[in-house]
Biotite code that builds the C-alpha atoms (Angstrom):
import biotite.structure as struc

atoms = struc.array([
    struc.Atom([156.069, -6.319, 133.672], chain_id="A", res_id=1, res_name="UNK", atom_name="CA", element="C"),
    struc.Atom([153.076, -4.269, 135.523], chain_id="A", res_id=2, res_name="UNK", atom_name="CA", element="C"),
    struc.Atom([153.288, -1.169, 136.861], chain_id="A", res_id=3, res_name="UNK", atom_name="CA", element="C"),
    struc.Atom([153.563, -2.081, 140.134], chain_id="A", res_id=4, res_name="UNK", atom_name="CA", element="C"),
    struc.Atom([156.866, -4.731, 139.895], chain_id="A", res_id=5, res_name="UNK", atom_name="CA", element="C"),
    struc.Atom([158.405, -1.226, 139.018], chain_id="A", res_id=6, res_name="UNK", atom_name="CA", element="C"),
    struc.Atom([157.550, 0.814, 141.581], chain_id="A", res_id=7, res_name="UNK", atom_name="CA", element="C"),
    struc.Atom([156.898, -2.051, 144.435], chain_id="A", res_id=8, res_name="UNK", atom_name="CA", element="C"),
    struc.Atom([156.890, 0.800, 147.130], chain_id="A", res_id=9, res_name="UNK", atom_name="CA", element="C"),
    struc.Atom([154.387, 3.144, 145.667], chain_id="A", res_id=10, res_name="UNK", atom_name="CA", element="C"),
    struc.Atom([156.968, 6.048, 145.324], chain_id="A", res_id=11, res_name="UNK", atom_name="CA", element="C"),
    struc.Atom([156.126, 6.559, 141.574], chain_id="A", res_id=12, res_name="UNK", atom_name="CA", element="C"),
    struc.Atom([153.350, 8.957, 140.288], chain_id="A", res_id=13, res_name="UNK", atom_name="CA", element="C"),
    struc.Atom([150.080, 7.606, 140.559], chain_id="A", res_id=14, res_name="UNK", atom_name="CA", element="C"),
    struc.Atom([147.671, 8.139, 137.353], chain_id="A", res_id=15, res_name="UNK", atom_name="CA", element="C"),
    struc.Atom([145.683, 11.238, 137.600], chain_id="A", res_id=16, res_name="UNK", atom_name="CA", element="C"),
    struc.Atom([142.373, 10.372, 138.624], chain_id="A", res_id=17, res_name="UNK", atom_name="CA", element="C"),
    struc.Atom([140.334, 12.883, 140.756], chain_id="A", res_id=18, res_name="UNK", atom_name="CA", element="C"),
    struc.Atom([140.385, 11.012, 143.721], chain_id="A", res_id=19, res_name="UNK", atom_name="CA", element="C"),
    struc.Atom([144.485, 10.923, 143.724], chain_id="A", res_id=20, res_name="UNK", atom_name="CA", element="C"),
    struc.Atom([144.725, 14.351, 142.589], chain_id="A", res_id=21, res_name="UNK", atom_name="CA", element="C"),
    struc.Atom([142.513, 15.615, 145.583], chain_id="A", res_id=22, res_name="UNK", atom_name="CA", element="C"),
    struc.Atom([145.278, 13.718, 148.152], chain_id="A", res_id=23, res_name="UNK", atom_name="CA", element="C"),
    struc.Atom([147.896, 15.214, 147.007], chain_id="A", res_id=24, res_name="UNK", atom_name="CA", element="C"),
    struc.Atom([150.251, 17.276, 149.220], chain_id="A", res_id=25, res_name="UNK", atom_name="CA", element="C"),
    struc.Atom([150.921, 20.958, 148.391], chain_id="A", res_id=26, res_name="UNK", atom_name="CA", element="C"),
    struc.Atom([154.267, 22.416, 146.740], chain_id="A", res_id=27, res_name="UNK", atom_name="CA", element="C"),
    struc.Atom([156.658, 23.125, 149.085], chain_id="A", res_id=28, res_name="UNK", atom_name="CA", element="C"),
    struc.Atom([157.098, 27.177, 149.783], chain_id="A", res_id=29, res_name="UNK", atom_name="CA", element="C"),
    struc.Atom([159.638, 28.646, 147.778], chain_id="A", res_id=30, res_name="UNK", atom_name="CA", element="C"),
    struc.Atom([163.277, 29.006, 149.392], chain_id="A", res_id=31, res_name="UNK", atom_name="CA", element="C"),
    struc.Atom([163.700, 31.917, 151.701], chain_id="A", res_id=32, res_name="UNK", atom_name="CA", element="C"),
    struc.Atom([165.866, 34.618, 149.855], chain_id="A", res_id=33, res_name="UNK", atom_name="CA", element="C"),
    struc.Atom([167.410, 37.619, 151.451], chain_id="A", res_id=34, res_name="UNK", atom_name="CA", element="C"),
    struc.Atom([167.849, 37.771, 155.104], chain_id="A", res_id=35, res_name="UNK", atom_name="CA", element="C"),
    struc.Atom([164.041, 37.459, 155.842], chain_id="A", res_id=36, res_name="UNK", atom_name="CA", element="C"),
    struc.Atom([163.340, 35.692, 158.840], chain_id="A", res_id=37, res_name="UNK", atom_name="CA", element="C"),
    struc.Atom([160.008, 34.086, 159.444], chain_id="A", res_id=38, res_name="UNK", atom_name="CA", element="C"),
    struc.Atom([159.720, 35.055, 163.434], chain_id="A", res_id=39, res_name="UNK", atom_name="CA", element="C"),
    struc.Atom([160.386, 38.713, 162.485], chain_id="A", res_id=40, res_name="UNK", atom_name="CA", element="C"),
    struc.Atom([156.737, 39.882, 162.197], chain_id="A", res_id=41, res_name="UNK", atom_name="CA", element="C"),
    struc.Atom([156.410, 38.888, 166.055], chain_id="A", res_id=42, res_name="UNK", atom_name="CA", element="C"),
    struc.Atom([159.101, 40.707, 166.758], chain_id="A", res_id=43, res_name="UNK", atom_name="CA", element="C"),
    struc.Atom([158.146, 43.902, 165.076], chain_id="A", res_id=44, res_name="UNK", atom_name="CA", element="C"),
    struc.Atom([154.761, 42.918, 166.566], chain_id="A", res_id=45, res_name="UNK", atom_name="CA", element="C"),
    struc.Atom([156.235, 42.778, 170.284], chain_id="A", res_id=46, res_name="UNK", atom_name="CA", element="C"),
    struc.Atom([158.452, 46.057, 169.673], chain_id="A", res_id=47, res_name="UNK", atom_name="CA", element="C"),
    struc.Atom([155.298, 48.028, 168.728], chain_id="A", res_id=48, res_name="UNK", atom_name="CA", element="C"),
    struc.Atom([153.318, 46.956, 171.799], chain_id="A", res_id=49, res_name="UNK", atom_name="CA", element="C"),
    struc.Atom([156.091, 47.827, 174.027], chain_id="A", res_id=50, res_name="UNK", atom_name="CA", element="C"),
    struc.Atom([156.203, 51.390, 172.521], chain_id="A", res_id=51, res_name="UNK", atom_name="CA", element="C"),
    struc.Atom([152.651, 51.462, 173.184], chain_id="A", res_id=52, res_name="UNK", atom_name="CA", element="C"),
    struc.Atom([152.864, 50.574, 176.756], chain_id="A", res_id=53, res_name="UNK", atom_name="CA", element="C"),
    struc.Atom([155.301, 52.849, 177.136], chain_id="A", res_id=54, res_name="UNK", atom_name="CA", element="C"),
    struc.Atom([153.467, 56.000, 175.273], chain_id="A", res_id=55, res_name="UNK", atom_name="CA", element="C"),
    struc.Atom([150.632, 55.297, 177.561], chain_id="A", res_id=56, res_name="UNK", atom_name="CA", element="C"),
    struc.Atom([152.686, 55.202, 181.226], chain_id="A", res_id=57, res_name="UNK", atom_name="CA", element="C"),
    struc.Atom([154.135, 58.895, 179.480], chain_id="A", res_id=58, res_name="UNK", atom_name="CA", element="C"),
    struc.Atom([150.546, 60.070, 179.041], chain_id="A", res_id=59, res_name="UNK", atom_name="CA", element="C"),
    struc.Atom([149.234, 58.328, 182.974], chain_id="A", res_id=60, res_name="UNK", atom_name="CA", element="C"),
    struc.Atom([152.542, 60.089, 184.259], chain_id="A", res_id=61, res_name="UNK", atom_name="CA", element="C"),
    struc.Atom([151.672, 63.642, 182.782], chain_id="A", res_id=62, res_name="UNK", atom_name="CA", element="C"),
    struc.Atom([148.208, 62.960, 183.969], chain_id="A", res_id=63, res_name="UNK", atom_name="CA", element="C"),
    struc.Atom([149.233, 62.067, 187.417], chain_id="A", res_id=64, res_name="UNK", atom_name="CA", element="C"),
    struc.Atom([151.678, 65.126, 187.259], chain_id="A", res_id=65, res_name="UNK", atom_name="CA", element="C"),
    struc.Atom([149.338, 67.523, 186.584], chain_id="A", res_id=66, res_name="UNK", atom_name="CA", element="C"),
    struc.Atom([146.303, 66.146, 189.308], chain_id="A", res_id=67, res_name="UNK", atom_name="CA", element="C"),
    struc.Atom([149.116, 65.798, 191.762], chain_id="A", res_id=68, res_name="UNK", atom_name="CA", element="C"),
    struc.Atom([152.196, 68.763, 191.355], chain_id="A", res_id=69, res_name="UNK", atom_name="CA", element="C"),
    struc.Atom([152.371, 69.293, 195.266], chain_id="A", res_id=70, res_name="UNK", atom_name="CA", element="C"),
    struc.Atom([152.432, 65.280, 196.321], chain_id="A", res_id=71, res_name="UNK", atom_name="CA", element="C"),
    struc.Atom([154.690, 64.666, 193.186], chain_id="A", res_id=72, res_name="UNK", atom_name="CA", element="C"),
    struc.Atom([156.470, 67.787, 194.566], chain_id="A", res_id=73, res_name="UNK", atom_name="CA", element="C"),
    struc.Atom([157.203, 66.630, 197.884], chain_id="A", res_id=74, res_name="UNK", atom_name="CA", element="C"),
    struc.Atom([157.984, 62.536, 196.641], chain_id="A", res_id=75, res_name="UNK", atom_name="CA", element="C"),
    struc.Atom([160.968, 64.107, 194.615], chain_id="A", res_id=76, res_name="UNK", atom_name="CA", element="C"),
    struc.Atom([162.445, 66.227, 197.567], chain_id="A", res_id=77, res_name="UNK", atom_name="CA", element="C"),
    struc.Atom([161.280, 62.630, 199.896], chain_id="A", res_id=78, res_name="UNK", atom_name="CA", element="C"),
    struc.Atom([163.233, 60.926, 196.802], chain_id="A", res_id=79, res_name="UNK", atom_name="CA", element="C"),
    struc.Atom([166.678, 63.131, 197.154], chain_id="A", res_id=80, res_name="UNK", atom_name="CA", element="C"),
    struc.Atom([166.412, 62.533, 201.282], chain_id="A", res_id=81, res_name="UNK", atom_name="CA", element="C"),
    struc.Atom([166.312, 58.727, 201.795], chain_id="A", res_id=82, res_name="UNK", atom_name="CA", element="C"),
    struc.Atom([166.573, 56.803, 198.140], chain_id="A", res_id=83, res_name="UNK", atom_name="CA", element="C"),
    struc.Atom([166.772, 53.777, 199.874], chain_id="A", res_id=84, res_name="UNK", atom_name="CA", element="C"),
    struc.Atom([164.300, 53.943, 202.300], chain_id="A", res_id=85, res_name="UNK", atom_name="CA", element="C"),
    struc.Atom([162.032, 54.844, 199.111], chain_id="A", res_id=86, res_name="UNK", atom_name="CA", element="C"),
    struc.Atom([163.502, 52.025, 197.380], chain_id="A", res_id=87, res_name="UNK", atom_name="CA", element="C"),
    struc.Atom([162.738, 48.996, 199.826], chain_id="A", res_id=88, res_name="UNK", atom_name="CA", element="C"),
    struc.Atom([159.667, 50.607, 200.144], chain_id="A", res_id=89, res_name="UNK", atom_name="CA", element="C"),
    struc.Atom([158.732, 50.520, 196.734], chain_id="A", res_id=90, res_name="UNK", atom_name="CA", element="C"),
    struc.Atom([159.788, 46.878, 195.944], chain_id="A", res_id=91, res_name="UNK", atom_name="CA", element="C"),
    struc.Atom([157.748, 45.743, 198.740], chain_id="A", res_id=92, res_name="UNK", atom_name="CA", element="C"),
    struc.Atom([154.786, 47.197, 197.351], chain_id="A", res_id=93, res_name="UNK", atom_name="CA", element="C"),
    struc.Atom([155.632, 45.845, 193.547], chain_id="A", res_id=94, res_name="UNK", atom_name="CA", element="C"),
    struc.Atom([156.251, 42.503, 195.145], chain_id="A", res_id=95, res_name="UNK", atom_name="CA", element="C"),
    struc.Atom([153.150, 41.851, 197.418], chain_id="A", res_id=96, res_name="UNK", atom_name="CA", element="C"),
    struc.Atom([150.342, 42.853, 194.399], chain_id="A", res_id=97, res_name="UNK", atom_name="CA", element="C"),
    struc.Atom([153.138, 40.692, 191.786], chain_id="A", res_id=98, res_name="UNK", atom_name="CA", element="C"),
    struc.Atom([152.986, 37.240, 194.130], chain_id="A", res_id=99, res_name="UNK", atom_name="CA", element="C"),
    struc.Atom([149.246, 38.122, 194.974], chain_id="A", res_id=100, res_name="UNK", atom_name="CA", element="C"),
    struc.Atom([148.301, 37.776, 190.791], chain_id="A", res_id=101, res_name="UNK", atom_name="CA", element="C"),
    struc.Atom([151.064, 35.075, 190.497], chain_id="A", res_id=102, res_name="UNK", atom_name="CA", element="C"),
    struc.Atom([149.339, 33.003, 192.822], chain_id="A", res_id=103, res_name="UNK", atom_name="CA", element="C"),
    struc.Atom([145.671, 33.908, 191.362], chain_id="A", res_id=104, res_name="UNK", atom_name="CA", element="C"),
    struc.Atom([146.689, 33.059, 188.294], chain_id="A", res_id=105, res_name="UNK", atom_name="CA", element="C"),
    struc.Atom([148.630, 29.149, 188.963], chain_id="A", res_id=106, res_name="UNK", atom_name="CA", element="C"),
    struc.Atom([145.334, 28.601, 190.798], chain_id="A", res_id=107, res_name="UNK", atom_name="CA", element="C"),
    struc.Atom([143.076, 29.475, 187.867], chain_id="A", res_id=108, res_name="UNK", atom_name="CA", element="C"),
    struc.Atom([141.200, 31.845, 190.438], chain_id="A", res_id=109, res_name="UNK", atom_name="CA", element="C"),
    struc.Atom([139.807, 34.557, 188.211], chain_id="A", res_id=110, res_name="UNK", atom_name="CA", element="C"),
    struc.Atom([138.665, 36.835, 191.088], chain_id="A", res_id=111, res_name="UNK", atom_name="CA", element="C"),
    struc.Atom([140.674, 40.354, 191.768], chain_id="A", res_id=112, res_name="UNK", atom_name="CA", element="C"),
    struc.Atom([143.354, 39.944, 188.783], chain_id="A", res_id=113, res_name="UNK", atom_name="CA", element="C"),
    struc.Atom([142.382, 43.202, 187.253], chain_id="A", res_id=114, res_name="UNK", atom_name="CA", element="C"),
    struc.Atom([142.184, 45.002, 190.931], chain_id="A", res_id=115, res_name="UNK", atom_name="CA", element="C"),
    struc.Atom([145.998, 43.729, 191.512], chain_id="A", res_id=116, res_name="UNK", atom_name="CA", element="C"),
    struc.Atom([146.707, 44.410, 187.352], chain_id="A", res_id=117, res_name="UNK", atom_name="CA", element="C"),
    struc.Atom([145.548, 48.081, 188.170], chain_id="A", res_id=118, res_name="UNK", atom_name="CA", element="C"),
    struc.Atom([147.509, 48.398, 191.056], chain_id="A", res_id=119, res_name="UNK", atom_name="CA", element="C"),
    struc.Atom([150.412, 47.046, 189.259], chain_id="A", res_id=120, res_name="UNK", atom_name="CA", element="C"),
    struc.Atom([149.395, 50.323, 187.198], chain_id="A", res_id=121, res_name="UNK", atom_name="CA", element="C"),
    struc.Atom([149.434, 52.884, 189.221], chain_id="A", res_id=122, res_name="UNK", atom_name="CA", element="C"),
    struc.Atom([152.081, 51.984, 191.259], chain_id="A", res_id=123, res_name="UNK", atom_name="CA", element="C"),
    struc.Atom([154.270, 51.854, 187.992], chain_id="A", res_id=124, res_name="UNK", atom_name="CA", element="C"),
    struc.Atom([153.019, 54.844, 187.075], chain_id="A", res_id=125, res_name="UNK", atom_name="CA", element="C"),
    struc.Atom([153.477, 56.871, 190.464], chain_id="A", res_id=126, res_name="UNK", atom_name="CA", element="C"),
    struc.Atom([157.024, 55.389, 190.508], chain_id="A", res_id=127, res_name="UNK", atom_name="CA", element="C"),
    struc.Atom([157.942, 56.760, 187.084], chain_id="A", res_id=128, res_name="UNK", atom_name="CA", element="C"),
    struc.Atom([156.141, 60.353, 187.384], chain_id="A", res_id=129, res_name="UNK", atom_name="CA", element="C"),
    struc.Atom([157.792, 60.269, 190.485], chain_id="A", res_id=130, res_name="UNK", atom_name="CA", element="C"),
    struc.Atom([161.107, 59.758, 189.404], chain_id="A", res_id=131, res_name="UNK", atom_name="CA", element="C"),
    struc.Atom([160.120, 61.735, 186.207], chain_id="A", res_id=132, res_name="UNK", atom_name="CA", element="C"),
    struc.Atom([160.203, 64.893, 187.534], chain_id="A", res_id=133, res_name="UNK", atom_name="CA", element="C"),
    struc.Atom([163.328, 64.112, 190.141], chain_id="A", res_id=134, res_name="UNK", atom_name="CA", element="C"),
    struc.Atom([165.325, 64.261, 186.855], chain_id="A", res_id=135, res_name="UNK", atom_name="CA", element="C"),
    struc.Atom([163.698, 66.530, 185.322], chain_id="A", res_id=136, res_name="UNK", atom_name="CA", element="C"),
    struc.Atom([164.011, 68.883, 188.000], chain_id="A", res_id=137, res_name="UNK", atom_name="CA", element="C"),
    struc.Atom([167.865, 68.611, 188.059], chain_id="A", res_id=138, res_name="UNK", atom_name="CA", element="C"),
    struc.Atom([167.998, 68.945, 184.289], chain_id="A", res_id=139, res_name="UNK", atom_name="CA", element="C"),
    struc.Atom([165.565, 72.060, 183.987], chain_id="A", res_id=140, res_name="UNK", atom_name="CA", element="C"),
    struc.Atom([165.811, 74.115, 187.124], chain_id="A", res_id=141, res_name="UNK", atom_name="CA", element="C"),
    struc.Atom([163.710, 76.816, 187.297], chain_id="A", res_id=142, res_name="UNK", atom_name="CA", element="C"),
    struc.Atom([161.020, 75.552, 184.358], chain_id="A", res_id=143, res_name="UNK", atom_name="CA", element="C"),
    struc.Atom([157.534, 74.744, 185.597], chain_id="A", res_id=144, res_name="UNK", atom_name="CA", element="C"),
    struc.Atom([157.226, 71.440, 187.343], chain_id="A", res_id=145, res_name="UNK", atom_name="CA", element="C"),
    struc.Atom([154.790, 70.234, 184.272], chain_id="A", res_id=146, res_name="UNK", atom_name="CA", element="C"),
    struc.Atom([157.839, 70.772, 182.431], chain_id="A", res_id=147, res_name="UNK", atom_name="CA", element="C"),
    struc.Atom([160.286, 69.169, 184.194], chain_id="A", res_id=148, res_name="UNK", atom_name="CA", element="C"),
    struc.Atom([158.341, 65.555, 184.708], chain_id="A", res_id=149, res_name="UNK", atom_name="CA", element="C"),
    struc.Atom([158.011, 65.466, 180.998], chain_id="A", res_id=150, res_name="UNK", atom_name="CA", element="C"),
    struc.Atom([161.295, 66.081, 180.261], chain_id="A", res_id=151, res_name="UNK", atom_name="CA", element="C"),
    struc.Atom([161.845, 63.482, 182.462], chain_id="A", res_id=152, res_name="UNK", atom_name="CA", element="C"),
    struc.Atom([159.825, 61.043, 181.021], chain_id="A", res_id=153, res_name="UNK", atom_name="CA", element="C"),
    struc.Atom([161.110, 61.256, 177.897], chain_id="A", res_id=154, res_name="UNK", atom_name="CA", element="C"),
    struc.Atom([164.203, 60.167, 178.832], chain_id="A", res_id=155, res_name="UNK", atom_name="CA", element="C"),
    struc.Atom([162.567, 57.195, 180.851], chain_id="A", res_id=156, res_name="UNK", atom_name="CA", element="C"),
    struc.Atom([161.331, 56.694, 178.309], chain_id="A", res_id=157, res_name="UNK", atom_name="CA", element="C"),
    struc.Atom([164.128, 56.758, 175.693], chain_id="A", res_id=158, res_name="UNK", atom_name="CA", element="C"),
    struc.Atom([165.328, 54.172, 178.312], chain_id="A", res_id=159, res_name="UNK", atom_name="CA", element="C"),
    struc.Atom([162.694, 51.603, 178.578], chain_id="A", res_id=160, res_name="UNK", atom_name="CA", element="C"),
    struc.Atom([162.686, 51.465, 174.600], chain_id="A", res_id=161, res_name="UNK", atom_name="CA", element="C"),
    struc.Atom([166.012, 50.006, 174.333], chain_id="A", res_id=162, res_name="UNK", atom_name="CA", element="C"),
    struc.Atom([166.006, 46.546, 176.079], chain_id="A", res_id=163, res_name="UNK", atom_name="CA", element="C"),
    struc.Atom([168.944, 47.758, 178.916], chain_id="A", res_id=164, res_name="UNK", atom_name="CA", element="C"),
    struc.Atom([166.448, 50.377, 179.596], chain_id="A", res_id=165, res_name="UNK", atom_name="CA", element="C"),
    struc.Atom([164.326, 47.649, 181.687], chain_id="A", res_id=166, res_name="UNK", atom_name="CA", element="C"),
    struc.Atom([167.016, 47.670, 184.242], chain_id="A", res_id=167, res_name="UNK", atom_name="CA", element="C"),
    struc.Atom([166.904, 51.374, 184.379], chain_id="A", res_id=168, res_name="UNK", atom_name="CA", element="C"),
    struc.Atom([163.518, 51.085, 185.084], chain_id="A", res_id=169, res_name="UNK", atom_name="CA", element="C"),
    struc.Atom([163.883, 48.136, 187.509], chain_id="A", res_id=170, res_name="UNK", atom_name="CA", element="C"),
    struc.Atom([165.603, 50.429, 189.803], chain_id="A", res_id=171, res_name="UNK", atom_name="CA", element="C"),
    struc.Atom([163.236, 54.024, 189.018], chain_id="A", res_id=172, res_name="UNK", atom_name="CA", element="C"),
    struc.Atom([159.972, 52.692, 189.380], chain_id="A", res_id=173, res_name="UNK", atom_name="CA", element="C"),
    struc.Atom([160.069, 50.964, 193.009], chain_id="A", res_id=174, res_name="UNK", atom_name="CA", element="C"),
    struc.Atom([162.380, 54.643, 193.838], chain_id="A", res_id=175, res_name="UNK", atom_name="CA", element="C"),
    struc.Atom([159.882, 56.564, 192.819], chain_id="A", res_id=176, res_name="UNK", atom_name="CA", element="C"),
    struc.Atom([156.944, 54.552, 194.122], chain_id="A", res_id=177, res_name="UNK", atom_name="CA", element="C"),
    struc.Atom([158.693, 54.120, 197.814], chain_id="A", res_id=178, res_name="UNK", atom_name="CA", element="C"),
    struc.Atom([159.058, 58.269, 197.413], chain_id="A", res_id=179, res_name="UNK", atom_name="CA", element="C"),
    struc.Atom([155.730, 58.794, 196.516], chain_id="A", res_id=180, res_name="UNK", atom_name="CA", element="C"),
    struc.Atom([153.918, 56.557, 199.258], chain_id="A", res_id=181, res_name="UNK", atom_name="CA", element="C"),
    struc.Atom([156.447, 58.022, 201.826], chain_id="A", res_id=182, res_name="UNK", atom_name="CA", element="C"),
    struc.Atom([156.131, 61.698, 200.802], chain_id="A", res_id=183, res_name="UNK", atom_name="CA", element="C"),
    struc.Atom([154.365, 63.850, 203.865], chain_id="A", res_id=184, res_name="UNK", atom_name="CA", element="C"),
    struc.Atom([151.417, 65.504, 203.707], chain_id="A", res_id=185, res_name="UNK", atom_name="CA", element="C"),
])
């Protein structure tokens, strides 16, 4: 009998010739041991960029504190007066720049996404700083007002680390933004 009547479906090894051994397939990976899972560098990946963004609203909101203390000033005190005037306010203004870049972007139109991307920006920012030193100002009384917004963005943003946090911040930024754009001269 040849070869082939014993292995009529080619499932055998083939001889080693450098043409077969070039076709090969490679070894499977080695079993997965331990609780390693393979989507887990993403996710460390994704956690890091989120501190990131966050670490650099902290340092726009100081900034913004510190060009700003008497508008900031008066958007708290506007804040404590009419939240949810500020509020509606503020999610108006989030929403029209948000549906402006959603629609720029399903129609591949690549003119004025990074205008309405650094709107989206600073109105985050505003809204936070904003908000920022509202807290801060009822947990430090008396402390200077540099003090207070980054006391209060700390614990923002001790809040937007944690994945709950986003609602947190779902509500403070269009507060704080609505406070800030409604705060009198």
């Amino acid at each position: 009998m040849s070869d082939s009547s014993l292995d009529p479906f080619g499932l055998g090894e083939a001889p080693a010739t450098s043409a077969s051994t070039a076709a090969t397939p490679p070894p499977p990976p080695p079993p997965m041991t331990g609780d390693h899972h393979p989507a887990l560098p993403m996710l460390v990946l994704v956690y890091l960029g989120a501190l990131a963004v966050v670490a650099s609203l902290t340092g726009l909101g100081l900034l913004l504190a510190m060009l700003a203390p008497l508008r900031q000033e008066r958007a708290a005190a506007r804040l404590a007066e009419k939240p949810i005037r500020s509020f509606l306010l503020g999610a108006v203004c989030l929403l029209l720049p948000l549906v402006a870049l959603h629609v720029l972007f399903r129609h591949h139109l690549p003119i004025g996404r990074g205008f309405l991307v650094c709107l989206l920006i600073v109105g985050v920012v505003c809204g936070l700083a904003t908000c920022a030193r509202a807290l801060g100002a009822r947990a430090l009384p008396g402390r200077p007002p540099i003090m207070q917004t980054a006391l209060g963005l700390g614990a923002l943003a001790l809040a937007l680390v944690a994945p709950p946090g986003w609602l947190a911040a779902l509500i403070a930024i269009p507060l704080g933004l609505g406070a800030w754009i409604t705060a009198r001269r």
